[in-house]
N, C-alpha and C positions, 0 to 999 in steps of 0.2 A: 095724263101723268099718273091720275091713282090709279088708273085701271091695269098699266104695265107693274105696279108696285102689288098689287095685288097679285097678280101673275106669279111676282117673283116673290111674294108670302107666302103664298100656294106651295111654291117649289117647293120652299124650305121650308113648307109645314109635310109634306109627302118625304121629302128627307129624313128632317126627324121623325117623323110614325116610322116609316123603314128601318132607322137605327135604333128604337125603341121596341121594335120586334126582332134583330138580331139575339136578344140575350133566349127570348122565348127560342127562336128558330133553331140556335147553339141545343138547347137543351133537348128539343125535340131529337134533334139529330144522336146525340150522343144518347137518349133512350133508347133510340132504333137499334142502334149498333148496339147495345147492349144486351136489349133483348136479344139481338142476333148471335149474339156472342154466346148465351146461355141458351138458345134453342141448337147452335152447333154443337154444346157440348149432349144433346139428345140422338146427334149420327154416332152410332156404333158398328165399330168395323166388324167388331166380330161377329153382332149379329147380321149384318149383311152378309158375311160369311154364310152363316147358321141358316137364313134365307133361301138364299143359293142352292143350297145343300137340301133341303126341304123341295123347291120348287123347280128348280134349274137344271141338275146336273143332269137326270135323267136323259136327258137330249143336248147338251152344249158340254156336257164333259164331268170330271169330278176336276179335272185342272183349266176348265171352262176355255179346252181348245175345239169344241165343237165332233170331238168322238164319244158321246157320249150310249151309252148302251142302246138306247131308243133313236139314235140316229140315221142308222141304217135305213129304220123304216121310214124315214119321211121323204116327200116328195120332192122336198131342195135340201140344197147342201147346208146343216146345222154351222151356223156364222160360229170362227173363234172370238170368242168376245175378249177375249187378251190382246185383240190388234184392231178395236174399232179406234182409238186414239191413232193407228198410223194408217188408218184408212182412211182418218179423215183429215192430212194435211198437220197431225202431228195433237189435234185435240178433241179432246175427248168428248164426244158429242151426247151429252147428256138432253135437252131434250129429246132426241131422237129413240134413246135407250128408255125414258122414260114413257113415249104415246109407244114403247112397242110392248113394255111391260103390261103396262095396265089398261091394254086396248085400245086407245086413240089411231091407233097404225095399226089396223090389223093386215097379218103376213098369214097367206094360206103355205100348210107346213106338211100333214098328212089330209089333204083333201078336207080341211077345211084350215081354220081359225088356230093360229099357235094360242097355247092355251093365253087366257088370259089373267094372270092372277093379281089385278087390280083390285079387285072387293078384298083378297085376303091381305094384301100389301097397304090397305086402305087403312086410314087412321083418322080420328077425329083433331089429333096433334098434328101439326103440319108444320115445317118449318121450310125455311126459303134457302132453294140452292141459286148459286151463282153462275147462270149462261157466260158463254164464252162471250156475249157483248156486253157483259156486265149487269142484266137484266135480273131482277130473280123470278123463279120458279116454282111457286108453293108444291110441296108433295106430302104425302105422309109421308111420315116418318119410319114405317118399315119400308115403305119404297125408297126413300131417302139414302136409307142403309144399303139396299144391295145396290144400287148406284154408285154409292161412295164405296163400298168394295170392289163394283166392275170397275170401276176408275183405279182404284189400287193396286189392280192385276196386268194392268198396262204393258205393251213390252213393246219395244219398235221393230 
């Protein structure tokens, strides 16, 4: 008889630790989001624009439909990046955009490596973007940026 009363002290002492760690766990969470909240406002569209325009257009376009001046010469067809969202089932496939950026996927383009401008897109600030399974994704933050513009240029 003490030993089942025991048992059920137990419980109810693992109970309360549990609801006595709720008010920490609340806080926790809502610093996260917080944080998260103040590191989104560090995506800038325009400079993912500015990006773009620097790195990109060259070959994927100035209206990033993939006729870009230096298209001609490569070896496959320069992808419109304004239709990887309906290429993919309607969303926007951001890590995919991201290992092709900055080299994780590398795509041979003129007989070798599309360029890869991961070190210049690179950033010691990082913030975390959100996968289509709800997952996040740390990137820098200039990376961060032309993703969140290729995302904005979407079209079906």
């Amino acid at each position: 008889m003490k030993r089942s009363c025991n048992s059920a002290y137990s419980k109810l002492e693992i109970l309360t630790l549990e609801e006595e760690q709720m008010p920490v766990c609340r806080a926790l969470l809502l610093s996260i989001f917080a944080a998260s909240a103040a590191l989104a406002q560090d995506i800038d569209l325009q400079n993912g624009h500015n990006l773009y325009r620097t790195y990109c257009w060259q070959c994927h376009g100035f209206e990033a439909s993939g006729d870009g001046p230096m298209a001609e010469m490569l070896a496959i067809r320069t992808p419109d990046l304004t239709r990887l969202a309906a290429q993919n089932d309607g969303v926007f496939p951001i890590e995919a955009v991201a290992r092709q950026i900055d080299g994780r996927a590398p795509l041979l383009a003129h007989g070798g490596e599309m360029p890869i401008f991961g070190p210049a897109l690179d950033s010691d600030q990082k913030v975390a973007l959100t996968m289509p399974d709800g997952q996040p994704m740390f990137a820098g933050v200039p990376l961060a940026n032309v993703i969140f513009y290729l995302e904005s240029i979407q079209i079906e």
